[in-house]
Phi, psi and omega in degrees: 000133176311103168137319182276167147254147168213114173271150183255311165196156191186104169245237206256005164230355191222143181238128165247125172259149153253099197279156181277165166265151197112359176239130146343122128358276171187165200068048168270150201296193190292131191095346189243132196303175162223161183315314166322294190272341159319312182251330157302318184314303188291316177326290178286001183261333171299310207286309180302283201330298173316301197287002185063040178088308170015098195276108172280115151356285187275101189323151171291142183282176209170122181212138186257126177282312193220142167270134148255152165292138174310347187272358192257142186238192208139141178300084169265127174260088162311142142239155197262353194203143189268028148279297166323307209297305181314293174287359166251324227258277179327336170274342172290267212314335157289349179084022189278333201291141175246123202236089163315076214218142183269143188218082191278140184261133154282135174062208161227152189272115189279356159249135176290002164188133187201204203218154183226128180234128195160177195242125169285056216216154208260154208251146176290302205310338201230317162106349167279156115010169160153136182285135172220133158336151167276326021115313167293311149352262174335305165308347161332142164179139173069003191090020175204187172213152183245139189267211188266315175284042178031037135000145147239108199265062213271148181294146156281105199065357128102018205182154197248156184237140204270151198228166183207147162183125174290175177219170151197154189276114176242020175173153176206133201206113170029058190065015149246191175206135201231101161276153176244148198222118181279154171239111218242350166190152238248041212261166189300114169060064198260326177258004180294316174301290183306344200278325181295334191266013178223355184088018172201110196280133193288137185284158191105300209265118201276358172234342152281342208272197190231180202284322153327294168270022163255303180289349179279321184285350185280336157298316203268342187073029214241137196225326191255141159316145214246070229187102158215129174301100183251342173228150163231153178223158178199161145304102187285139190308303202278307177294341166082016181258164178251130224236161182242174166189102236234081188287164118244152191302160169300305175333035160039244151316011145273313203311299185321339196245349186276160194287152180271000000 
């Protein structure tokens, strides 16, 4: 539910939400919660309880590890403390952290499981994703590319990012396909993009699909991007053990296709 929190677990440095899809991370516009400001609220209402109604000065601290796109629903790890905050935000930026995501798909893959390898980069003008050449790559300069019909395209962050992900095919049904997708790196709207550039665009999603998987997903009654974070995996900051945190989506028609 929009607006709530649902915790998966939580001790004294790390909070796991399960976010819905449609809510913000953080920074949501105005009226609307974001996950963020969703567990201070919870944070602090644990906190008056404990405190037997008391009143704290300081809101509870609260650092976002991992992002979702708002269209995404998914497995968020809080830290609770700025040592946690510190010691997972170091393990993102080394790549220790591990990410799992469910992907129902337009069409079927004649290999069942492979590796997608390639170049990434967000557009100023539009503000999207997009697969580029290495060819394209190469034409960097100044914060921009030139694409092959000689475009000239400047960046969002300024660099083009090399993007990786496995996939493997779990389930297949009347011309979809329900990937399960390791995420080897972490770039904006990185498998919504790659998956569409290969030709099969995740049902739901109204800025990668083709004019194709919009009418099937709108046949199929399919409303949310069809796209869940169902696992992270991380080193917990204080045991220093390596820990899963596992959902299941929410998602209708992920639910539908996954194996029992």
């Amino acid at each position: 539910m929009l607006g709530s929190i649902r915790v998966i677990y939580e001790d004294q440095d790390i909070l796991v939400c399960h976010k819905a899809a449609g809510m913000a991370t953080e920074g949501a516009r105005a009226g609307r919660l974001d996950l963020i400001s969703a567990a201070r609220n919870y944070l602090a209402r644990k906190n008056r309880e404990v405190d037997k109604g008391r009143q704290r000065n300081l809101p509870p601290y609260v650092a976002t590890i991992n992002r979702l796109d708002q269209a995404v629903e998914g497995v968020i790890v809080l830290a609770k403390n700025k040592k946690a905050a510190s010691d997972l935000a170091d393990q993102i930026k080394k790549r220790n952290a591990t990410k799992y995501y469910y992907a129902l798909c337009q069409g079927l893959f004649p290999e069942k499981e492979g590796e997608v390898t390639g170049f990434v980069i967000r557009r100023e003008d539009t503000g999207l994703a997009q697969v580029i050449s290495e060819g394209v790559k190469d034409s960097f300069d100044e914060g921009a590319v030139t694409l092959e019909n000689g475009e000239k395209v400047r960046l969002i962050g300024g660099d083009v990012k090399e993007a990786k992900l496995e996939y493997q095919v779990v389930a297949e049904n009347d011309g979809v396909s329900l990937l399960r997708v390791h995420l080897l790196t972490g770039r904006f709207h990185q498998i919504r993009v790659q998956l569409a550039s290969l030709g099969h665009p995740i049902l739901g999603d109204d800025k990668y699909g083709t004019a194709d998987s919009k009418a099937l997903s709108e046949e199929m009654g399919i409303k949310n991007v069809c796209l869940a974070a169902y696992k992270y995996g991380i080193k917990h900051p204080g045991t220093k053990k390596y820990v899963e945190y596992e959902i299941t989506p929410d998602n209708p028609a992920i639910k539908d296709m996954l194996p029992m």
